[in-house]
C-alpha positions as CSV (number, residue, x, y, z in Angstrom):
1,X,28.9,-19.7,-18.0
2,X,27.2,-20.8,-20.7
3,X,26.8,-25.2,-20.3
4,X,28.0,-27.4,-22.7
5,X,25.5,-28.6,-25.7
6,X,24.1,-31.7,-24.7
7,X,24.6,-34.8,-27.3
8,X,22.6,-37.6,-26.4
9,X,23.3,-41.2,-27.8
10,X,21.4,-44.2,-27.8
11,X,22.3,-47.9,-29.0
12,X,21.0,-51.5,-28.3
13,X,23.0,-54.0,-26.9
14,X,25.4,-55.8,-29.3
15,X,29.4,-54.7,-30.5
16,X,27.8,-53.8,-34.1
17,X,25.5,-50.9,-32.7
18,X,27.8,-49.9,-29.6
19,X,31.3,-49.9,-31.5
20,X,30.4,-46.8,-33.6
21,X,28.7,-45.2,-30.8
22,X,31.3,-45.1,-29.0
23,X,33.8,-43.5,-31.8
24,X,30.8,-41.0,-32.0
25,X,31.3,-40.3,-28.4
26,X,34.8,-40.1,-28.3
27,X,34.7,-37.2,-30.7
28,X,32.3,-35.1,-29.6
29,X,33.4,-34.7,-26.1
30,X,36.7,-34.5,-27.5
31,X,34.9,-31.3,-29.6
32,X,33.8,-30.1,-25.8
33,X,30.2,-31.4,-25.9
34,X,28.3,-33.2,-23.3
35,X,27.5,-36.9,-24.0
36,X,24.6,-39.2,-22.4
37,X,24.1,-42.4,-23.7
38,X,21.1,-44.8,-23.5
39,X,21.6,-48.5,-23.4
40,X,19.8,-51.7,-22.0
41,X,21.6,-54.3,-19.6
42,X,23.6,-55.8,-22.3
43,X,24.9,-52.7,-23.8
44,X,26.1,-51.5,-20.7
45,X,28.8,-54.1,-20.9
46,X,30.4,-52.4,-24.0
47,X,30.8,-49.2,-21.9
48,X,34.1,-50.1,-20.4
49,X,36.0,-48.0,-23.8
50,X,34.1,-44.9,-23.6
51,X,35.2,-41.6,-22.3
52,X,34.1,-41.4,-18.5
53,X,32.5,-38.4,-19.0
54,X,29.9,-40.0,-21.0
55,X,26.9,-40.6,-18.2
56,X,25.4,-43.7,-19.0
57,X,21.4,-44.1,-18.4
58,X,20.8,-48.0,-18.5
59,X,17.0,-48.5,-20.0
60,X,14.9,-52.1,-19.3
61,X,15.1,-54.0,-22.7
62,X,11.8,-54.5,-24.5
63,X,12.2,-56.6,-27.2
64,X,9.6,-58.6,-28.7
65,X,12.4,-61.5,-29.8
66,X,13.1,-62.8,-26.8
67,X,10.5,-63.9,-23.6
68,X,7.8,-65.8,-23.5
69,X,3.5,-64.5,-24.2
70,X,3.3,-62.5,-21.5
71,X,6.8,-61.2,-21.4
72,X,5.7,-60.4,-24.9
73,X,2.8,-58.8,-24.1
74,X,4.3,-56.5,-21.3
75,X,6.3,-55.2,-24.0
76,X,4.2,-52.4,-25.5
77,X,3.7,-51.3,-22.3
78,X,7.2,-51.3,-21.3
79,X,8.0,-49.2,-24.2
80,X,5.3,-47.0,-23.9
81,X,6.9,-46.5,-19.9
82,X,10.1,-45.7,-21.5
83,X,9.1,-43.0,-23.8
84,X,7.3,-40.9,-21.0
85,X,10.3,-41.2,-19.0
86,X,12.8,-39.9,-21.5
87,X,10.3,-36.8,-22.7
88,X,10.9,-36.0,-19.2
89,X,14.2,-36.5,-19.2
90,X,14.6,-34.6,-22.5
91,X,12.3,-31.5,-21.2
92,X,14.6,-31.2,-18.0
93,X,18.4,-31.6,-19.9
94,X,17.1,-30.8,-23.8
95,X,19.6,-32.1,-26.4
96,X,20.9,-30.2,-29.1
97,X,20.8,-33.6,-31.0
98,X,19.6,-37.3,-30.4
99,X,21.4,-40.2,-32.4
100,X,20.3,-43.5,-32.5
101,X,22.9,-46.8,-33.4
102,X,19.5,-49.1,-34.0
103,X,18.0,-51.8,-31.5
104,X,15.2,-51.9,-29.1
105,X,16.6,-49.7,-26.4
106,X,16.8,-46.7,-28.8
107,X,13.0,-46.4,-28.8
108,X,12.7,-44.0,-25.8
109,X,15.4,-41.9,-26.7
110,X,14.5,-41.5,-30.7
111,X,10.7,-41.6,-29.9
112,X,11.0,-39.0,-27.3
113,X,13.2,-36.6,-29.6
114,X,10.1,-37.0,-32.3
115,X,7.4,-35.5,-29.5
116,X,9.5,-33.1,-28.9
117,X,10.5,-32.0,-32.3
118,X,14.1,-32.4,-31.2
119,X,17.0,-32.5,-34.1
120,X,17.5,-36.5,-34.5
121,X,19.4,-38.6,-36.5
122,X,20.1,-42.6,-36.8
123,X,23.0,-44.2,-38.2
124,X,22.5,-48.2,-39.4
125,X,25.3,-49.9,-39.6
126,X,24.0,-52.8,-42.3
127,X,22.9,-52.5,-46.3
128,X,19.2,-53.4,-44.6
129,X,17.7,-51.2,-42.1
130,X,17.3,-52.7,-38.5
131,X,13.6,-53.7,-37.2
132,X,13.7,-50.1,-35.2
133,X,15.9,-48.0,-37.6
134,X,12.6,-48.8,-40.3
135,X,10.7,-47.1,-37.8
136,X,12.2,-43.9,-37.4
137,X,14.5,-43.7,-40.8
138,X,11.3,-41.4,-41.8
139,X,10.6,-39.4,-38.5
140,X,14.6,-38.2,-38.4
141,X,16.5,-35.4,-39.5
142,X,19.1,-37.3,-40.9
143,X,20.0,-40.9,-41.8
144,X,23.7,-42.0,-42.0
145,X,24.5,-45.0,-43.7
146,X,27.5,-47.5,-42.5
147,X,27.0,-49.9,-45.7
148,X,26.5,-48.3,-49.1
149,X,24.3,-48.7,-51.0
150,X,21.7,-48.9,-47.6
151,X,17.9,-50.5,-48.7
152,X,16.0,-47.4,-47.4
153,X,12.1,-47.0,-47.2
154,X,10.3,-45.3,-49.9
155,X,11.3,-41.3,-49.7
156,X,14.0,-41.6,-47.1
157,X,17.1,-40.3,-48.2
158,X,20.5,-41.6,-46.7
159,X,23.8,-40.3,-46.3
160,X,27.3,-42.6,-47.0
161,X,29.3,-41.7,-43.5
162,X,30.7,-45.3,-43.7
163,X,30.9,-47.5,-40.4
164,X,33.8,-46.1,-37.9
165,X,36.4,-48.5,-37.1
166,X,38.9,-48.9,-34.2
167,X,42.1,-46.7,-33.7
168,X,44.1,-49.8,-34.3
169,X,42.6,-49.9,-37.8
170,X,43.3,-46.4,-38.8
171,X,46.7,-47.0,-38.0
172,X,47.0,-49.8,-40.4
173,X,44.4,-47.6,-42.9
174,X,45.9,-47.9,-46.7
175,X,48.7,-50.1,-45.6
176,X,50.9,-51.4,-48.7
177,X,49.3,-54.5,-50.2
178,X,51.9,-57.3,-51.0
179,X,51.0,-59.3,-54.2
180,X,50.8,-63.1,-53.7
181,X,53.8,-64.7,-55.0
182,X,56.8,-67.1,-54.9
183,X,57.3,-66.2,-50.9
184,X,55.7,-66.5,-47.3
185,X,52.2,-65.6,-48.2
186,X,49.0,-64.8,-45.3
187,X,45.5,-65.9,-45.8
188,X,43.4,-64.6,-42.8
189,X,40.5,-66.2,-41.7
190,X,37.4,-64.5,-39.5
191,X,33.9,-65.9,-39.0
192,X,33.0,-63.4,-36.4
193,X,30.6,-64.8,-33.1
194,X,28.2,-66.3,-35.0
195,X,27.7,-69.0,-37.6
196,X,31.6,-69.6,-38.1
197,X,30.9,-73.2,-37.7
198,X,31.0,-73.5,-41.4
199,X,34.2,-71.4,-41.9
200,X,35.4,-74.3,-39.6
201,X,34.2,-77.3,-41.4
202,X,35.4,-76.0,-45.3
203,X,38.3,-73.9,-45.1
204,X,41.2,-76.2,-43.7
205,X,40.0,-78.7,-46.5
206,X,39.5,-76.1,-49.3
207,X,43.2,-74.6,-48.2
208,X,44.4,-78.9,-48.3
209,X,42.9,-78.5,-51.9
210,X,45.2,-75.6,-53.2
211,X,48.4,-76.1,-55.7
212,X,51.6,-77.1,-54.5
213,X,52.9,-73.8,-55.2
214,X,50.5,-72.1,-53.4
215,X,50.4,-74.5,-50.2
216,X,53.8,-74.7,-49.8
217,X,54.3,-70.5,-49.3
218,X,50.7,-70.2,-47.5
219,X,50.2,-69.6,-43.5
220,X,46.8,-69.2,-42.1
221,X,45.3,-67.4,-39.4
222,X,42.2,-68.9,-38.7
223,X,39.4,-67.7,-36.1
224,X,37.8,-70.5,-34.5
225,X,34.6,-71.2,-32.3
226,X,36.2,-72.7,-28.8
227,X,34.6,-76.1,-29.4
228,X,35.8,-75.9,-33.3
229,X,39.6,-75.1,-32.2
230,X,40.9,-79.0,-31.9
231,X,39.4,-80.3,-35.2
232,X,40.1,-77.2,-37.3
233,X,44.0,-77.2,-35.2
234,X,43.9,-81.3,-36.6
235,X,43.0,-80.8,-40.0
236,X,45.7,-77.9,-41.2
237,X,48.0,-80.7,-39.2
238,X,47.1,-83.5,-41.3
239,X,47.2,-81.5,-44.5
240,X,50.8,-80.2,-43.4
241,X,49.3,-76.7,-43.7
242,X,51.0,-73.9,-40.8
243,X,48.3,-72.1,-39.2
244,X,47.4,-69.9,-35.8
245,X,43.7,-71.2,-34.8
246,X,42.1,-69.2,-32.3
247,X,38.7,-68.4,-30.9
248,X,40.0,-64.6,-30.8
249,X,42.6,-62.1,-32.1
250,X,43.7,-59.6,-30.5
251,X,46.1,-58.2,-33.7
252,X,43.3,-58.5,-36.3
253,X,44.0,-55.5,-37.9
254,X,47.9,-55.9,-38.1
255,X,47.0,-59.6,-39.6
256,X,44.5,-58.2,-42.3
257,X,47.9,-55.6,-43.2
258,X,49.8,-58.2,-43.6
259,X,47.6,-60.5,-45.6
260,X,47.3,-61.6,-49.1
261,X,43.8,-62.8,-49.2
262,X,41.1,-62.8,-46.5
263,X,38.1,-65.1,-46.0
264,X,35.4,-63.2,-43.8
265,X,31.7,-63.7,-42.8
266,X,30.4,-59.8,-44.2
267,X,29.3,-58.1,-41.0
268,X,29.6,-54.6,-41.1
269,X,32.6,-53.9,-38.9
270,X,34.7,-56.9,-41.0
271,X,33.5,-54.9,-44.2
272,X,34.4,-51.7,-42.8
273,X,37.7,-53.2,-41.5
274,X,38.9,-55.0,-44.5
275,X,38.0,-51.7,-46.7
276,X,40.0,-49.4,-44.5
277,X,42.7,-51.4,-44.6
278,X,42.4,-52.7,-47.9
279,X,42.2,-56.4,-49.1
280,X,41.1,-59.2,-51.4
281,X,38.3,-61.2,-49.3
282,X,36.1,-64.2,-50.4
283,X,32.8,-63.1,-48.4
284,X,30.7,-66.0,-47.0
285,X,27.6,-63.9,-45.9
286,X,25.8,-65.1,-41.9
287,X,22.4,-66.9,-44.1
288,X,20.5,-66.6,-41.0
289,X,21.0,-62.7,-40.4
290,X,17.9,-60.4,-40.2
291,X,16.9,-59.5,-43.3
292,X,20.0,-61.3,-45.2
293,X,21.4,-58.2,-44.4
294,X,25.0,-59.6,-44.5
295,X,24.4,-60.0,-47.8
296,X,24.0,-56.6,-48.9
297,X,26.6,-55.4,-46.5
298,X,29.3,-57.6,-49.4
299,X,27.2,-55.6,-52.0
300,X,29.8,-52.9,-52.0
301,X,33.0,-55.0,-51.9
302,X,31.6,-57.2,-54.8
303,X,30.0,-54.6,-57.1
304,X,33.8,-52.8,-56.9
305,X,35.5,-56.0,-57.6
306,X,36.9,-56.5,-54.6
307,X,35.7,-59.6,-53.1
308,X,34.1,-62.8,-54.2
309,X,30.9,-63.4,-52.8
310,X,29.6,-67.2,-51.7
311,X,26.5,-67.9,-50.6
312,X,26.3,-70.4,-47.7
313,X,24.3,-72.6,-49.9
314,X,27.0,-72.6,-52.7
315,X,29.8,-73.3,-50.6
316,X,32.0,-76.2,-50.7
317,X,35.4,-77.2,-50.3
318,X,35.8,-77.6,-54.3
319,X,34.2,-74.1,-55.0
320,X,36.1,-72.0,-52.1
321,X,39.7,-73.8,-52.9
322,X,39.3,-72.8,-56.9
323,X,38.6,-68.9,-55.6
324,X,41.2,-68.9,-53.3
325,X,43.7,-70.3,-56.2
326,X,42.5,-67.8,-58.6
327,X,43.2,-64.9,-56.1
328,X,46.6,-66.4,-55.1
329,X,47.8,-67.3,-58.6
330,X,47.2,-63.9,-60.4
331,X,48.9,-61.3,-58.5
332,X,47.7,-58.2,-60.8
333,X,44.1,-59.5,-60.6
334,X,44.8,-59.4,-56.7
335,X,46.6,-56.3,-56.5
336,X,43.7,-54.8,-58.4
337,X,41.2,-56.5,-56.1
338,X,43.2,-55.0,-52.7
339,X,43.2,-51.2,-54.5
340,X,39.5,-51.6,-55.5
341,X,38.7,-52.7,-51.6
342,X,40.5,-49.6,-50.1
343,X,38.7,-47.0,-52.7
344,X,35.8,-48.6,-51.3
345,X,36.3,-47.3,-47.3
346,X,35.7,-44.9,-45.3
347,X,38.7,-43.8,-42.5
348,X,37.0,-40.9,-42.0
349,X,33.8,-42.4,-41.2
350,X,33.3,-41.0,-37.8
351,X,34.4,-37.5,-38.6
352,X,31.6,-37.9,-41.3
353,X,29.4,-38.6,-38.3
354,X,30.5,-35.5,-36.4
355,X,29.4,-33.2,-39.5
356,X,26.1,-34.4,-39.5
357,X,25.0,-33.9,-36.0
358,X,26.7,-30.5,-36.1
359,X,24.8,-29.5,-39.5
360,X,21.6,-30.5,-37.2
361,X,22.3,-28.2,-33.9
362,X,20.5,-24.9,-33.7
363,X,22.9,-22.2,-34.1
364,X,22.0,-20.6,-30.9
365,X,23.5,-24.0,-29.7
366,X,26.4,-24.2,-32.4
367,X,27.9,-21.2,-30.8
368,X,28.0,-22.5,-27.1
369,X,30.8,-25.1,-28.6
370,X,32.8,-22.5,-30.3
């Protein structure tokens, strides 16, 4: 019996690089292949939602970002230990294809696949390629691109998948916008785990700051930093203003369907998200992410009129409550924004993904999954 093609996976450690390996997963073993994946430490806690067929190979981190001198100095070294180990590993189980989600911990696995003149891809997530996605986006096969337009090196072509979202978002994929209007209206607020401090200190004033009209049909559900929820709860209090603060939602996606207007950091599964779905957003790009890169992942949203896009530096109560007004006071302009926003996604982002590591596989290979 002839085994199973072999599709190996690797992804640092954060939800933005594990999330859509994971979806990638899900579908090829669902297509009958088998599925490794290579993680550090901290991406091994994201593992708890893949298939359990997926054999997970945990790799030491070697990062020069964290550590001090000599940790930094052990890192090459580290590195260079990890490569030899996965050529091995690759000579002894060889697979059809190698995909890498970004981060340190993909090194091995994508550096390994080049020696061996394996078929390799990566996929980057962001509209500004990672620190180890610059490396390899020319020594790959293929490069698959969450955010569009992607910055890519010189001569390095990329390929618009779009970034795969959860199941509970497909369901809500295209969901009939609402207008705002003379009735209960839904702004949704979501800063995401870092930086939403600011989210925290201008949008309960800036929503204090809208028109009667608006105020008085508005309810906000507003994602707050644990040490942020009594202040932020306080304020929408004192400006009579009903609102949900929490540090977490579990219903995100059924809140952005329901929603007239959302106010978002621009990471690239928020993007994706509100895309899919299909929304008006005011973005407020992270200022201290790598490479801005959270501002050209709003690049799309605002270049199709969809969103508004604030710098952190621009922001203030007086500039964010005249946007939202705008928004919320013109309900073709926002209807328009909402259609723009959903001709932007991509729902079928990870079957995207599956096409291009099957255009990669030998066909010797291709026919063992027939």
């Amino acid at each position: 019996m002839t085994q199973a093609p072999l599709l190996l996976i690797a992804a640092g450690g954060t939800g933005g690089h594990m999330f859509p390996a994971q979806a990638l997963a899900e579908a090829m073993v669902r297509r009958g292949w088998r599925v490794k994946l290579s993680t550090d430490a901290r991406g091994a806690r994201y593992t708890g939602g893949f298939p359990a067929t997926v054999k997970v190979e945990e790799v030491a981190s070697a990062t020069f970002a964290r550590g001090g001198a000599l940790a930094k100095l052990a890192v090459p070294f580290r590195i260079a230990g990890g490569i030899f180990g996965a050529v091995f590993a690759q000579m002894k189980d060889k697979p059809a294809v190698v995909v890498g989600f970004g981060g340190y911990p993909t090194i091995p696995a994508l550096a390994a696949a080049w020696i061996l003149r394996r078929p390799r891809m990566i996929h980057e997530q962001n509209g500004i390629l990672g620190r180890v996605n610059q490396i390899f986006a020319p020594r790959v096969n293929t490069v698959a691109c969450g955010t569009w337009p992607t910055t890519l090196p010189e001569g390095v072509q990329g390929q618009h998948t779009g970034n795969p979202v959860r199941a509970a978002v497909l369901d809500r994929a295209g969901a009939p916008y609402i207008p705002p209007g003379d009735y209960p209206m839904s702004l949704v607020v979501i800063g995401g785990s870092q930086g939403a401090r600011i989210l925290s200190d201008v949008v309960p004033d800036a929503v204090a700051q809208l028109p009667e009209a608006i105020l008085s049909n508005l309810r906000v559900a507003h994602q707050a930093r644990e040490e942020d929820l009594s202040r932020v709860i306080e304020a929408y209090e004192a400006a009579g203003v009903r609102a949900e603060v929490q540090p977490f939602f579990r219903d995100i996606p059924a809140r952005l369907s329901e929603a007239q207007l959302v106010i978002s950091r621009s990471g690239a599964s928020s993007i994706a998200d509100i895309s899919v779905i299909g929304r008006p957003a005011i973005l407020i790009p992270f200022a201290a992410a790598t490479g801005d890169h959270q501002t050209a992942n709003a690049r799309g949203l605002v270049d199709a009129e969809a969103a508004i896009l604030i710098p952190e530096k621009a922001l203030d109560v007086a500039t964010l409550s005249g946007h939202m007004a705008t928004i919320l006071s013109q309900p073709g302009a926002a209807e328009k924004m909402a259609a723009n926003a959903l001709s932007t996604g991509r729902p079928d982002a990870t079957e995207r993904l599956v096409a291009l590591v099957e255009a990669l596989v030998d066909p010797k290979v291709q026919g063992a999954t027939a």
